[in-house]
C-alpha positions in Angstrom: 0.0 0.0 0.0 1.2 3.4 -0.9 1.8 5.8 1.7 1.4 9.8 1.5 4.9 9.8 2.5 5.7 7.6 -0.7 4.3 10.2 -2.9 6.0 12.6 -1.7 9.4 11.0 -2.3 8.2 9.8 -6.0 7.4 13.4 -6.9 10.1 14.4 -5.6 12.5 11.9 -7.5 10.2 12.1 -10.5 9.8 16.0 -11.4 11.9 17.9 -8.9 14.7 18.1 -11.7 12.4 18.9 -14.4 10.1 21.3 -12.8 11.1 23.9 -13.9 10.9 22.8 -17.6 7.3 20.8 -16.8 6.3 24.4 -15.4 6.9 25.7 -18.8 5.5 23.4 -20.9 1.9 23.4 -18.9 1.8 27.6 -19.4 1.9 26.9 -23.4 -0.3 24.1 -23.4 -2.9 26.0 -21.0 -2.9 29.6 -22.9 -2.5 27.8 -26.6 -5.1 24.9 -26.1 -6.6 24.4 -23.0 -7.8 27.7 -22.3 -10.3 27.5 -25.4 -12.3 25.8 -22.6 -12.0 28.3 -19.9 -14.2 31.5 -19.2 -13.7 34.3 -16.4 -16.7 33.1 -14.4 -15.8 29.2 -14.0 -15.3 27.2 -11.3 -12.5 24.7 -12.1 -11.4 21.6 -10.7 -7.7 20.0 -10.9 -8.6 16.1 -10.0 -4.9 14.7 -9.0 -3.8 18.3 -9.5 0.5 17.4 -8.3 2.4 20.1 -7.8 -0.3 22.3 -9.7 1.5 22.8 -13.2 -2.1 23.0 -14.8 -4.3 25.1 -12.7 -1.6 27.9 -11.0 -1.5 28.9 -15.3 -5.6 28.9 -15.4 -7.4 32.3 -15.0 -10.8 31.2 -13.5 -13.2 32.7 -11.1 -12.7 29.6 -9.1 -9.7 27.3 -8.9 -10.2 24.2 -7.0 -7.0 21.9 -6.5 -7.5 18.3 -5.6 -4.6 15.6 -4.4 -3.8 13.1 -1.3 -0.1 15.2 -1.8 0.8 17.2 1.4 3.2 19.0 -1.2 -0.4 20.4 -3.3 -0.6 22.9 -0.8 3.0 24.0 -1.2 3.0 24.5 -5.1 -0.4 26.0 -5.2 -0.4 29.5 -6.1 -2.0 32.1 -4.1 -6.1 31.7 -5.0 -6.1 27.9 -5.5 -8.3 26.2 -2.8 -6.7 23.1 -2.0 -8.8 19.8 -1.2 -6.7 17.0 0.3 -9.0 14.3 -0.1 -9.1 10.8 -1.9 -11.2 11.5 -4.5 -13.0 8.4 -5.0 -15.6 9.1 -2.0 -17.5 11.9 -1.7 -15.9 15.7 -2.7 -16.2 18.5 -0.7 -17.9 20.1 -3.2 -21.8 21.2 -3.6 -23.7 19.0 -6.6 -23.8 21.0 -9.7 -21.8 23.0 -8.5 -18.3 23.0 -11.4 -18.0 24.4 -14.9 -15.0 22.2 -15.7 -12.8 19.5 -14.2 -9.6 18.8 -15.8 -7.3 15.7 -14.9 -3.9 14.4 -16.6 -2.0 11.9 -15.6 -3.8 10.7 -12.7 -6.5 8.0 -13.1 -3.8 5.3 -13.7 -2.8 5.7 -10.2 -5.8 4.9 -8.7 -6.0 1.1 -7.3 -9.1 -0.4 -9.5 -11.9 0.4 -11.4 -14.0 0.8 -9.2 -12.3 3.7 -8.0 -12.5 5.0 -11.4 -15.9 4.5 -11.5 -16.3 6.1 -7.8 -14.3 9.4 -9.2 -16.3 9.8 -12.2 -19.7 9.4 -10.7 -18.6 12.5 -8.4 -17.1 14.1 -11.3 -20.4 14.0 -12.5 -22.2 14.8 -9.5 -20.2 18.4 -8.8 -20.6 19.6 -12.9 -23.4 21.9 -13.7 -25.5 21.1 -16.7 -23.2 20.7 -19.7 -20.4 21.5 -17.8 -17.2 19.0 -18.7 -14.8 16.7 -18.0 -11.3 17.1 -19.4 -9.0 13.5 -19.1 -5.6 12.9 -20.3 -3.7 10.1 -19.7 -1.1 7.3 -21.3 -2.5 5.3 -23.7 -1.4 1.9 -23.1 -2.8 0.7 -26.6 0.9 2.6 -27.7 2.7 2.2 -24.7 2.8 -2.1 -24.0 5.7 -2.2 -21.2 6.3 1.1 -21.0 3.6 1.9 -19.0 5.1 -0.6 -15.8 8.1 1.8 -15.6 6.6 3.4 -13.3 6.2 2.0 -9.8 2.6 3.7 -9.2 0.8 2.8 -12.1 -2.2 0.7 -11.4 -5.1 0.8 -14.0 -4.1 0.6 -17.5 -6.1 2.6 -19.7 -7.4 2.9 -22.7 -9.3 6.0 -24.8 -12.0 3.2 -26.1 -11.9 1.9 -22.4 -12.4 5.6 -20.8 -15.2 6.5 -23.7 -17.2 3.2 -22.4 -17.1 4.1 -18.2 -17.5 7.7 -19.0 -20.6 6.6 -21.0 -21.8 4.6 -18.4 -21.7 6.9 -15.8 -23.7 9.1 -18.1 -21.0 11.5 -19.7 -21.9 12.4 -23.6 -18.4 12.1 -25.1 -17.9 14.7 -27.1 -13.9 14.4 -28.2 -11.3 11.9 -28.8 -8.2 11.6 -29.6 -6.5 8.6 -29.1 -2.9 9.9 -29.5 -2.3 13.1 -28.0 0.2 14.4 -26.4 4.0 12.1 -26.0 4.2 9.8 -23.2 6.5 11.5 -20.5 8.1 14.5 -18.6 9.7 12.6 -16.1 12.5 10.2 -18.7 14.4 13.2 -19.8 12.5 14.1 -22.6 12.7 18.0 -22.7 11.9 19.1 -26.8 12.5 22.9 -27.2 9.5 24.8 -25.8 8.8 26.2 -29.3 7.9 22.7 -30.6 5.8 22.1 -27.9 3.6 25.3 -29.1 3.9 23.9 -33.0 3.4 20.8 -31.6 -0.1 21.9 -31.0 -1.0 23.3 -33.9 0.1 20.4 -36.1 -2.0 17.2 -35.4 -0.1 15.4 -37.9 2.5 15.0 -35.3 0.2 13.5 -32.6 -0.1 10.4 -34.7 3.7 10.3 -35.0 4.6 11.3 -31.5 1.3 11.1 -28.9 1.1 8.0 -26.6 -1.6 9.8 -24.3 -5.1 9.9 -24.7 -7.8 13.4 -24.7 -10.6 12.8 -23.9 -13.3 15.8 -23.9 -17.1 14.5 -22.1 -20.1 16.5 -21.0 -22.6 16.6 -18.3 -25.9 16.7 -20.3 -28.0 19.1 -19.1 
């Protein structure tokens, strides 16, 4: 069983070197893709939020922060409400009561699907009305052995796999893309930070270089 102490020392192992870098590439891929999705007035949620590369770059009315990671409440910028909380029982957070939660990287760490089915239903809970749900995550359809590198993962993943709980909870599924962005930050691959922003616009290369999975769902209203 993984203790909180655990994480701590995997992050720490895992990113501290590359944090600076990984801090970087989140502020392109937040104002050059993400933000598309974000208005003034939301209330965001980061499920399995880390050190916070994602949500300290969002501008939001709201910005919610959740992890089991002491170290959340450390990184978090000033205006991010942290949650420390395992997130497969119930949130601290009113029903209906998110625009948008985002997640990447996480739901392979959780111990079993029915955790993942736990998270989602409260994912689904806490969004308003056509509000969404934003999942990235390695693609082990692309990844076969890889994906056992790392010492946490539990639940391998697909995007077909996601697309059928995330129906079944009662998502609508309204993008996929199987092969996103490249597998890893934390293996020493650092491109310049002006590919990562052509990267983007050229989807050509996902299908060349993307091992991770995007998937875009909504709450129906």
């Amino acid at each position: 069983m993984e203790t909180l102490q655990d994480l701590g020392k995997e992050y720490q192992q895992r990113f501290l070197a590359l944090a600076p870098y990984r801090n970087a590439v989140w502020k392109i891929l937040v104002n050059q893709f993400f933000d598309v999705f974000i208005k003034p007035n939301h209330i965001i949620l980061d499920l399995g939020s880390g050190w916070g590369e994602f949500i300290n770059h969002v501008s939001a009315k709201r910005r919610i922060a959740m992890d089991l990671n002491p170290e959340t409440r450390l990184r978090a910028k000033e205006g991010v409400e942290v949650l420390l909380q395992d997130c497969s029982q119930k949130w601290q957070i009113a029903e209906a009561e998110l625009d948008l939660v985002f997640t990447s990287n996480f739901f392979e760490h959780l111990p079993d699907k029915d955790a993942l089915r736990r998270t989602l239903q409260e994912a689904f809970r806490c969004l308003k009305p056509d509000g969404h749900l934003i999942c990235l995550g390695p693609n082990i359809r692309f990844l076969h052995g890889a994906y056992w590198d790392f010492w946490d993962h539990f639940l391998p993943l697909t995007d077909r796999s996601m697309v059928e709980i995330l129906t079944l909870v009662g998502f609508a599924v309204e993008r996929v893309e199987p092969r996103f962005l490249p597998y890893s930050m934390s293996q020493g691959f650092t491109p310049p930070l002006a590919f990562i922003a052509l990267y983007l616009r050229l989807p050509f290369l996902w299908r060349i270089f993307g091992k991770q999975f995007l998937v875009i769902a909504r709450k129906p209203a």
